[in-house]
Each structure stands twice: as C-alpha cells, then as structure tokens.
C-alpha positions as a printed Julia matrix, in Angstrom:
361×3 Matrix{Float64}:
 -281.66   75.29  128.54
 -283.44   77.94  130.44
 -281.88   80.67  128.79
 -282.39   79.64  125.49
 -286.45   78.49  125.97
 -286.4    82.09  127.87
 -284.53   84.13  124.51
 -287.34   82.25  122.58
 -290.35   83.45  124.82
 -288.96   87.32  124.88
 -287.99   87.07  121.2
 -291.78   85.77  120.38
 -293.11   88.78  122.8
 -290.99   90.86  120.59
 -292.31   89.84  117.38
 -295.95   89.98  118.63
 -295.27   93.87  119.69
 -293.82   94.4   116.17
 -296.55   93.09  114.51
 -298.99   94.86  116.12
 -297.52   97.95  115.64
 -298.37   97.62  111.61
 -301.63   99.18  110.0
 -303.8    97.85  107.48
 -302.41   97.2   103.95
 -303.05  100.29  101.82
 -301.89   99.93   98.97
 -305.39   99.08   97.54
 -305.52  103.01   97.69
 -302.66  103.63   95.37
 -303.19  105.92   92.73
 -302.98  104.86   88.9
 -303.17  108.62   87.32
 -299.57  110.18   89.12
 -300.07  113.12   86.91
 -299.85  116.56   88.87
 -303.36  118.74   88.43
 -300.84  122.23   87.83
 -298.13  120.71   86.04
 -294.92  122.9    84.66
 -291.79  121.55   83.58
 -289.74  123.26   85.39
 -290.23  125.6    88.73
 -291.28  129.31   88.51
 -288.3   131.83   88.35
 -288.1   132.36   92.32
 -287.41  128.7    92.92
 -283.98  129.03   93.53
 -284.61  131.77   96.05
 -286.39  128.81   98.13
 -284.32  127.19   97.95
 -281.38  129.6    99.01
 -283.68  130.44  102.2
 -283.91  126.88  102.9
 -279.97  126.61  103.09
 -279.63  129.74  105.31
 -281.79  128.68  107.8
 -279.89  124.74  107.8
 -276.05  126.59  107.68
 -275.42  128.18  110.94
 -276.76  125.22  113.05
 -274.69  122.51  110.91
 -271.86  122.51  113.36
 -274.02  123.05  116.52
 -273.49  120.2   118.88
 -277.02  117.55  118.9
 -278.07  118.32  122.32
 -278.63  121.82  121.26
 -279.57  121.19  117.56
 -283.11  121.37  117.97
 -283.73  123.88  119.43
 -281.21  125.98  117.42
 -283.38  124.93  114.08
 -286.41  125.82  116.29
 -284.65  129.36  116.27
 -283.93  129.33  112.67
 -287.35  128.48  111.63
 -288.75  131.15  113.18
 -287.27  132.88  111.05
 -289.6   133.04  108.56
 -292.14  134.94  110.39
 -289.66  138.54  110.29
 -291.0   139.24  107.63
 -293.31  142.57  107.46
 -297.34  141.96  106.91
 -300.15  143.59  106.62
 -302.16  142.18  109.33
 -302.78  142.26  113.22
 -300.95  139.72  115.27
 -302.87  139.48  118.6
 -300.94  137.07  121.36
 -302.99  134.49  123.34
 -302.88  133.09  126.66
 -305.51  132.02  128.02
 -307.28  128.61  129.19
 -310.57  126.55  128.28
 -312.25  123.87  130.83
 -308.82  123.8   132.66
 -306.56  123.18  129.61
 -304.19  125.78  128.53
 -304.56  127.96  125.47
 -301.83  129.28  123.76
 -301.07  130.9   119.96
 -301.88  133.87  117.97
 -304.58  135.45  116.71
 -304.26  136.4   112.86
 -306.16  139.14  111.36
 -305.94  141.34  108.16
 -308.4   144.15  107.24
 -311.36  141.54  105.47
 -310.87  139.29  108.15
 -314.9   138.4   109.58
 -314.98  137.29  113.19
 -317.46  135.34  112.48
 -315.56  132.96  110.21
 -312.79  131.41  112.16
 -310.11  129.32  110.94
 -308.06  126.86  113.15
 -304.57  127.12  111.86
 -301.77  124.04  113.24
 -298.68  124.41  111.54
 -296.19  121.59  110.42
 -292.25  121.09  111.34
 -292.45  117.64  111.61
 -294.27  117.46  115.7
 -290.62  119.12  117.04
 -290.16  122.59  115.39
 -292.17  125.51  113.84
 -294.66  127.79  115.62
 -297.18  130.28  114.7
 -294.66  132.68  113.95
 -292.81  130.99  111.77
 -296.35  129.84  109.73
 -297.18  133.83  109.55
 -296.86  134.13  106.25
 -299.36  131.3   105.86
 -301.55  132.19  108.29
 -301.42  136.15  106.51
 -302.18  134.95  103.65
 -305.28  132.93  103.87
 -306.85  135.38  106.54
 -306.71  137.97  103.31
 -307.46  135.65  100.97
 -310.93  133.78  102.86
 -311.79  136.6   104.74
 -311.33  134.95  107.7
 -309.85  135.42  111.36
 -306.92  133.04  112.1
 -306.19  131.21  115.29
 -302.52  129.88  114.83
 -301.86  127.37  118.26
 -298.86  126.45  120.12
 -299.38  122.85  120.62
 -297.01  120.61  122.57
 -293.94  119.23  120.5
 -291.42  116.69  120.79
 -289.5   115.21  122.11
 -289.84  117.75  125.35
 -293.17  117.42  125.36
 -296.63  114.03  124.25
 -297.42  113.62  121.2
 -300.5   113.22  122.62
 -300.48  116.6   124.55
 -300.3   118.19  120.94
 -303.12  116.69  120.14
 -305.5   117.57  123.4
 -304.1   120.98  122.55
 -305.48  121.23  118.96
 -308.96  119.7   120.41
 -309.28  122.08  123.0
 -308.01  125.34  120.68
 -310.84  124.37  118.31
 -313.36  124.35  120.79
 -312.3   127.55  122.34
 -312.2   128.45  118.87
 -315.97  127.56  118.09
 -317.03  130.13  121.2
 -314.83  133.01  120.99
 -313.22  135.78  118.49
 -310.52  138.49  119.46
 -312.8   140.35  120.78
 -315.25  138.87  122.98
 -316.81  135.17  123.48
 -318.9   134.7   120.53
 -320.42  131.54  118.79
 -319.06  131.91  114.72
 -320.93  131.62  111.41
 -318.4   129.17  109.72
 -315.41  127.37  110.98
 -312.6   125.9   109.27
 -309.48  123.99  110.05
 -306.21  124.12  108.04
 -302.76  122.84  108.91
 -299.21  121.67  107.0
 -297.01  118.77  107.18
 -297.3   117.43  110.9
 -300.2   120.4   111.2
 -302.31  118.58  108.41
 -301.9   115.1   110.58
 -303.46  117.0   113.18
 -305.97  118.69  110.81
 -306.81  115.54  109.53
 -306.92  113.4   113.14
 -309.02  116.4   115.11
 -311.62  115.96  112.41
 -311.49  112.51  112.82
 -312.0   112.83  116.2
 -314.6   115.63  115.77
 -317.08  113.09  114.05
 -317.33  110.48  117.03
 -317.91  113.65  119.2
 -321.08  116.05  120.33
 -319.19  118.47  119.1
 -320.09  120.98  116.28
 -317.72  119.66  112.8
 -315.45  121.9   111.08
 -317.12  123.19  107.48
 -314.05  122.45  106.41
 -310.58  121.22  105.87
 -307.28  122.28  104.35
 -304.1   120.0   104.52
 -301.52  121.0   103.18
 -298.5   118.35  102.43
 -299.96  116.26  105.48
 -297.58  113.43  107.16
 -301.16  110.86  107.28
 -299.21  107.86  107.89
 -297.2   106.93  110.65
 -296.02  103.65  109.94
 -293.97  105.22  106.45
 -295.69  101.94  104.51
 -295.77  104.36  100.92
 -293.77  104.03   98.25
 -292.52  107.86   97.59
 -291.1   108.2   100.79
 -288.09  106.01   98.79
 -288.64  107.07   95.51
 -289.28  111.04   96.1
 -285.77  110.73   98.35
 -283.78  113.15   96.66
 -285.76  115.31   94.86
 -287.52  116.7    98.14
 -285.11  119.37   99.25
 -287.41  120.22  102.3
 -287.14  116.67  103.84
 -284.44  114.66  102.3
 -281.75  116.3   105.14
 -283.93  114.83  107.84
 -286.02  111.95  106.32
 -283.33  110.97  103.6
 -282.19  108.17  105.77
 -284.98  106.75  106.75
 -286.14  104.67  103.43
 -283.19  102.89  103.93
 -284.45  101.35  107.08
 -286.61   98.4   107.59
 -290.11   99.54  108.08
 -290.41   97.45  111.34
 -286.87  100.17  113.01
 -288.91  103.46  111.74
 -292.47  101.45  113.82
 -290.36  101.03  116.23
 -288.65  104.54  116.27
 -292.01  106.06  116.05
 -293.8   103.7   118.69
 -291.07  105.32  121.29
 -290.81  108.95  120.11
 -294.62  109.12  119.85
 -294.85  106.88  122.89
 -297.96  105.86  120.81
 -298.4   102.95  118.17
 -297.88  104.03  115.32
 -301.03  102.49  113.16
 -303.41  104.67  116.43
 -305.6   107.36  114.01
 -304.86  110.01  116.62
 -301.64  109.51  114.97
 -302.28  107.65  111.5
 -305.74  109.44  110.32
 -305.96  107.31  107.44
 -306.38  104.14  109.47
 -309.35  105.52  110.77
 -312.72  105.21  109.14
 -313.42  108.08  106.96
 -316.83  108.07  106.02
 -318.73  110.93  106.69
 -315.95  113.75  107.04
 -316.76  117.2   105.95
 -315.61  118.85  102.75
 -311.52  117.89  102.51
 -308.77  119.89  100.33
 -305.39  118.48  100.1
 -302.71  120.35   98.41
 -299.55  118.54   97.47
 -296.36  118.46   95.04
 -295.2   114.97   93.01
 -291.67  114.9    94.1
 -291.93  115.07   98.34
 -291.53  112.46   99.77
 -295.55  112.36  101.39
 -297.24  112.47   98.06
 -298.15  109.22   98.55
 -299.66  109.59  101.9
 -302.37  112.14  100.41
 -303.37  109.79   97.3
 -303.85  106.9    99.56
 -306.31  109.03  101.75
 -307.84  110.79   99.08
 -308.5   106.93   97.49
 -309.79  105.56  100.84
 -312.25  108.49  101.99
 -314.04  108.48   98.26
 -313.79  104.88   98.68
 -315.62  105.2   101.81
 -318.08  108.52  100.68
 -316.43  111.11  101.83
 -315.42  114.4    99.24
 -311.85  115.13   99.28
 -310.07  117.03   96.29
 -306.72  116.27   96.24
 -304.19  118.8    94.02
 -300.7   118.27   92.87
 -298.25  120.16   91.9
 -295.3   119.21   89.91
 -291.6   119.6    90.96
 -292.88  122.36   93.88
 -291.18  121.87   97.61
 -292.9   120.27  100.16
 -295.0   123.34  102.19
 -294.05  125.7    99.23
 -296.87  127.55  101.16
 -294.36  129.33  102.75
 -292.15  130.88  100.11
 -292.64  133.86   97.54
 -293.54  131.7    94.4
 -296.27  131.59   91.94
 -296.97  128.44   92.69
 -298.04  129.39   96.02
 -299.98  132.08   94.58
 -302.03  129.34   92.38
 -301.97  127.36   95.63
 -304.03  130.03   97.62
 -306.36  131.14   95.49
 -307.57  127.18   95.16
 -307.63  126.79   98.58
 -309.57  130.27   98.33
 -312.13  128.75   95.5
 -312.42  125.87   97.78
 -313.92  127.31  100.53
 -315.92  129.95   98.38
 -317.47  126.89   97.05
 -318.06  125.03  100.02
 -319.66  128.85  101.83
 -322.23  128.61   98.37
 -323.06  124.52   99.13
 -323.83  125.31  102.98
 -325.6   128.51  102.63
 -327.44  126.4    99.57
 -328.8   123.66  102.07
 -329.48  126.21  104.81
 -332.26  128.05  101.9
C-alpha cells in the first residue's frame, strides 16, 4: 500500500517538473505568408559543392567510436577556417573584471576600430569556434567596415551552458571598451551570431535591456535555434530537406516534446522555457534594430517567424528574410546566395548607421 501511494506521490512530482518545464503557447505567432523574400526554384550552381563539403567533413568521423565523436567533428569543423583570407587574425587572451576572455580578433583593410562587432558562432552549443566561422567573420568585417571580435565561449557537454553565456556577456563588455589596439570606448557596436550563436545573440540582448549597460545598435541572427523547448512545427516538417541538421536533429521530431524538455533540461542543466536559453519567451519590447536571415526548408524556420511575430507584436523592429531551398548557415559556403545574404545584412546596418546618426543631428 505504501509503495503504491509512494509511486503516485513521485509520479505526481514528476509530472509537476514536466509541466513546468513547457513555455508559453506560441503558436499565436505563426506566420500566414510562408513565402521566402529571395525565392529561386532551384539552388545556385555551387550548391552541390556545399553540399559535397558538408559530407567530407561528416565521412572520416562516421566510424569513430562516440566517446571520441565530438570532439573529432570539433576537428572537422574547423576545417572550414583553412581557407586563405584577406584579413588580420589577431589571437586573444586576456581577462575582464576577473572573467576570462578568449577569441579572435578579425580585421580586413576597411575595418574601423571604432565600429566593433561581437561575433558568437553556431554548432549547435558543442562544436564550432572562431576559426571555423572565419569565413563569416571575413566577410562581414569587409563588407560593414567593421572590426570583428569572434569569442570562444564555453560549450557542451564539457563545459555550462550557462558559462557560454557569462562568456558572451562579458566579451561584449570588454568589447564596448577596447579595440586591437588599445582600450578605447567605440562609435557603434553590433552583435551578430549563427545557429546556437544567434540564441546567444538574441538572449545577450535580452539581457542587455534589463541592464546599465550600453545596448548593441544592432543585431544579426543568422538561422538562430530561439526555442528550446522544439514546440514549432518545421522542426518535423523541414526534416529531410535540411541537409545541415537532419544527421543530428532528424530524430528528434519523432520524440515526444516532453523527452527532448527533458533531454534539454539535463544537457543545459537549465529549463528549457529560461530566456537565457529560450529568447523568445522573454519580453521583447524595446530591443534594438533586429535582422534575421533564414532559409524555408531548415528545420528552425519556424523559430525566427514566431519571434519576428512576437517582437512586432510587442513594438520592437525586426526584419526577418528567407531564403528558399538554401542550407541552414549557408553563410559559410561559396554561393550566391550568401553573396545576396551579405550585402542585406550590409544594407541593414548602413541603414540603421543613417537612422542613429539621423537622431543624433
């Protein structure tokens, strides 16, 4: 009798936990127009080379044993940055108010140290680094103009979830005080990030807005993971035509949603509906000016009309861009798409520059 009233008491505890771990329903935010802003019907002719690179870097680790997996993709991914640039890459080591301080400084011949641009890069919280972003982070310091700081932020499952996110807070406001050169207060400041690196875009200037702490003029997120608890639709229905994340997030839509808030609650080791986690449960009225950048068959495109609904919803301007049949984080490969994808981004902040130099007189 005991057992059985004490199964009911842990099995009630258990639901309780569960239920707390869901957000608010959001799918008041769904979008009605699905059609992508550049639309072409089929991929531009260096598609397939993507897609080739993606292969190459998922083929010599396929037979690797798990408990070395990761860190063998870590390798792999890093990849991407041997590649030759034309730019300075400046290492960084160094600490602010006690908290270490570590990434790469990004500069290319136009690059003004006075406009500084916090770059967090994606790989799903557990891979990628700044060098494997370089070609990102090359590309927008030529095209804005502006000096890059790429961070190392803590990943898991070695390291907190949470750590990665003290580690983007603190790397902006080292940013805000210093350039390559010496410690210097900057002009404009901008933050930009993909995947995993636009949650953390998107959460640090959440976080920046209940602070006394100078706001970004800016944001750029680029195929951002916003929701934690996986509650949209195109993380099903985008399945298999996202070749980027169907080999490690094909699986999931076949799971209850209450396993992936519970797989997340413990990997995160924070609930999953928290916006240091889950921006878009956060209130997101008065944010600064918001770009998000995404394609209509990855499996997040949902995630970035749902936030792009609730922060107009709630006064704040985000533009939100599609693209149609594009990879997620096509960012990162030689396309034309990429090249359309830039010089937005690069009309974006040109605009938002005229609009703040406007107000100043």
């Amino acid at each position: 009798m005991w057992s059985l009233i004490t199964a009911i008491i842990v099995l009630v505890i258990l639901l309780l936990l569960i239920r707390n771990l869901y957000g608010e329903d959001l799918r008041q935010y769904d979008s009605a127009d699905l059609s992508a802003t550049f639309y072409r019907p089929t991929p531009s002719y260096k598609y397939p080379q993507a897609l080739e690179l993606i292969e190459s870097i998922k083929e010599p680790i396929s037979f690797i044993k798990p408990s070395k997996y990761l860190y063998a993709l870590r390798k792999n991914i890093d990849r991407l940055g041997d590649v030759e640039l034309d730019c300075e890459i400046i290492p960084v080591l160094t600490s602010f108010q006690g908290h270490r301080i570590m990434g790469e400084w990004v500069l290319n011949k136009k690059s003004d140290v006075n406009k500084r641009l916090l770059y967090i890069h994606g790989g799903g919280f557990a891979v990628g680094s700044p060098k494997s972003h370089r070609v990102v982070t090359e590309r927008l310091a030529r095209e804005l103009g502006v000096t890059v700081f790429a961070v190392s932020y803590d990943m898991i499952p070695d390291g907190k979830r949470v750590k990665g996110i003290q580690d983007c807070r603190y790397a902006y406001q080292w940013l805000l005080a210093n350039n390559p050169n010496n410690p210097q207060v900057c002009h404009r400041i901008y933050v930009a990030g993909d995947s995993a690196g636009g949650n953390l875009t998107l959460a640090l200037i959440g976080w920046l807005k209940q602070q006394e702490i100078r706001q970004v003029d800016a944001a750029i997120a680029i195929c951002p993971c916003i929701d934690s608890t996986f509650s949209y639709g195109s993380l099903s229905y985008n399945a298999k035509t996202d070749f980027l994340l169907h080999p490690f997030l094909g699986k999931f839509h076949h799971f209850p949603q209450f396993i992936l808030l519970l797989w997340v609650a413990i990997l995160f080791r924070m609930n999953p509906r928290d916006p240091q986690v889950s921006p878009i449960f956060a209130n997101l009225s008065g944010l600064p000016p918001i770009l998000i950048q995404t394609s209509d068959t990855e499996m997040m495109v949902d995630d970035s009309r749902r936030y792009t609904n609730k922060a107009r919803s709630q006064g704040s301007n985000v533009r939100l861009q599609t693209w149609s049949n594009m990879l997620h984080v096509w960012h990162l490969f030689d396309l034309e798409e990429a090249d359309e994808a830039y010089i937005e981004i690069g009309k974006f902040v040109a605009q938002c520059e005229y609009e703040l130099e406007k107000e100043a007189g």
